[in-house]
Structures are given as structure tokens and as C-alpha cells.
C-alpha positions in Angstrom: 40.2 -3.7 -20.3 42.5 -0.9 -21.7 44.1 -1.6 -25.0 46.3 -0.4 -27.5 47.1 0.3 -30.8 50.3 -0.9 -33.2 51.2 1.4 -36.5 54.1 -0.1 -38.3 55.7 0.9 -41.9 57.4 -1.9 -43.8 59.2 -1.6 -47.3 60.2 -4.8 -49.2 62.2 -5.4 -52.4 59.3 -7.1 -53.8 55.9 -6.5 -55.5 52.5 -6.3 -53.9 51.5 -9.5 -55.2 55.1 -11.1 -53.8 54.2 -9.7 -50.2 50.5 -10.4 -50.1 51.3 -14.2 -50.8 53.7 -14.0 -48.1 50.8 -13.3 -45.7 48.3 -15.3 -47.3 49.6 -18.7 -48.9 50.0 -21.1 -45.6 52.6 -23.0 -47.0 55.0 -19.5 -47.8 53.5 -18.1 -44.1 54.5 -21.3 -42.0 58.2 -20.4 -43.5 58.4 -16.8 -42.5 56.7 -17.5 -39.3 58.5 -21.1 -38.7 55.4 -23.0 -37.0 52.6 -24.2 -39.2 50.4 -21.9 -40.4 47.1 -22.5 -42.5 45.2 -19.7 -43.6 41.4 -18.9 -45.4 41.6 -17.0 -48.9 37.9 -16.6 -48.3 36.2 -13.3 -46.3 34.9 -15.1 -43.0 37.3 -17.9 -43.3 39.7 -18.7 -40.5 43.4 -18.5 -40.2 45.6 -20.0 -38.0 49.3 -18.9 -37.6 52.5 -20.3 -36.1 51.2 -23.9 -34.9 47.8 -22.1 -33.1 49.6 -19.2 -31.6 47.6 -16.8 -33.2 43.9 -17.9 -34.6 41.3 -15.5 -36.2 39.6 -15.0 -39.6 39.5 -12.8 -42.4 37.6 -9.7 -42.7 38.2 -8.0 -46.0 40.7 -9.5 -48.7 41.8 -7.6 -51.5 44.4 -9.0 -53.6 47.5 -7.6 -53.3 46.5 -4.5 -51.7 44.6 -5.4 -48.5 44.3 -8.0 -45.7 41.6 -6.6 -42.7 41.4 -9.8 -40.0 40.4 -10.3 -36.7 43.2 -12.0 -34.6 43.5 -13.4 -30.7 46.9 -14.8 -29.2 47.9 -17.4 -27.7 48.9 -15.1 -24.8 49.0 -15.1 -20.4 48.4 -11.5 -20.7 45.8 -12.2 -23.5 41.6 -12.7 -22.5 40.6 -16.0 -24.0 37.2 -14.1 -25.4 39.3 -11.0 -26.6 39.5 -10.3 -30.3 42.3 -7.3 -31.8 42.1 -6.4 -35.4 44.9 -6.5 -37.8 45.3 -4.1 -41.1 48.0 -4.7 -43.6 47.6 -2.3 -46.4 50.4 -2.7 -49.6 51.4 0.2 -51.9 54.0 -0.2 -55.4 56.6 2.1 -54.2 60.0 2.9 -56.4 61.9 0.1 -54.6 59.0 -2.8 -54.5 56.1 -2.4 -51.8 55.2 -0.5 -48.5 53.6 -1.9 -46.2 51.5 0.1 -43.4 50.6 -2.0 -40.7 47.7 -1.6 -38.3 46.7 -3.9 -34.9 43.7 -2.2 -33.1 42.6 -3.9 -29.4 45.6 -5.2 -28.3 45.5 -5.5 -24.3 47.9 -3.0 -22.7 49.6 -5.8 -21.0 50.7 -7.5 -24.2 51.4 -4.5 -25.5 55.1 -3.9 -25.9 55.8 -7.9 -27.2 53.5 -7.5 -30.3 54.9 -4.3 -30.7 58.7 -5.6 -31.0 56.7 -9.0 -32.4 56.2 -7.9 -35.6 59.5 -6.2 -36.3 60.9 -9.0 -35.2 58.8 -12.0 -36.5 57.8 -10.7 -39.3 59.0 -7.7 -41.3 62.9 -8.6 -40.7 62.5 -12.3 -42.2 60.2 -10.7 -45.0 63.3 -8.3 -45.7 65.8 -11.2 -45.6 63.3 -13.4 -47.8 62.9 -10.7 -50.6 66.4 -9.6 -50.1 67.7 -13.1 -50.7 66.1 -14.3 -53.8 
């Protein structure tokens, strides 16, 4: 199966701490992604995102600076056995945190939607969250 690769930049008007909760705390991630979301704070423990769309487990957590997991969707165009890996590194900048973004092994065929899926799912409600407070 070919597959592809995601590289995304983020910046939020918030700390590293603010946006690493964001990704990590189930109850604040079920209210940026809108489905229920419950997720492991341990290394090996699972995750699972936006009422089961998205199901995996945690690689390598390092507070405020680091979130390496393994993640499969929900997906037609997405093998049930098939496993991408996500990187979400966080960086104090001038104006609150970047974000560089990472998703290794993502089929071809899905490749485009996750692609436009995270702008759209997740660093434009991020913004509006941190922008809004």
C-alpha cells in the first residue's frame, strides 16, 4: 500500500502547556473535536478520539513539548490492520506556541481529507478557542 506523509505548522495565542492540554485532557479534546474523546496520559495507553473515529495509543509523551502516537481511522479508504503515526511537537514562540505537526503512513487514498482534516478539525477551532478566551 503507498502512503503519505502530512507536515503542518500551527501558531496559537497560548502557552505550550495551554495547547498540550488541548490534545491531551479528554474532556477539553471532545470540545475541540465535538464527538467524545477519551485519551491515556500514560506511554502505551490508548486514545480514542471523536466518538471512535480515530483510535490508537501513545507513543512518547512529553509534557508540553511532545505527543508521538500511533493512530488508525475510522476510514473506507482506511485498512482495518493499518497504523499512521502522528507527531505534534510545541515550541514558546513570541506570540504563544508553534506547533509542527507530523502524520507518517497515511494511505494515499485518504490522503487529501486528513490533509484539509486537520486544518480544518483542528488547528482553526484551536485558534478560535485560544483567540476567544
Amino acid at each position: 500500500m503507498k502512503t503519505r506523509t502530512i507536515r503542518q505548522t500551527a501558531t496559537f495565542e497560548a502557552g505550550p502547556h495551554d495547547v498540550y492540554e488541548v490534545l491531551m485532557d479528554s474532556r477539553k479534546h471532545s470540545a475541540l473535536s465535538g464527538g467524545k474523546s477519551v485519551i491515556s496520559r500514560k506511554i502505551g495507553g490508548k486514545i480514542r478520539v471523536s466518538d471512535g473515529y480515530i483510535t490508537g495509543k501513545n507513543l512518547e509523551l512529553v509534557p508540553d513539548k511532545k505527543i508521538v502516537q500511533l493512530w488508525r481511522a475510522e476510514e473506507d479508504c482506511w485498512p482495518p490492520d493499518h497504523w499512521s503515526k502522528v507527531t505534534f511537537s510545541l515550541r514558546k514562540v513570541k506570540v504563544g506556541t508553534k506547533l509542527t505537526f507530523t502524520q507518517t503512513g497515511i494511505p494515499v487514498e485518504c490522503g487529501d481529507r486528513f490533509d484539509s482534516g486537520w486544518r480544518d478539525y483542528y488547528w482553526s477551532p484551536m485558534k478560535a478557542l485560544f483567540e476567544g478566551r
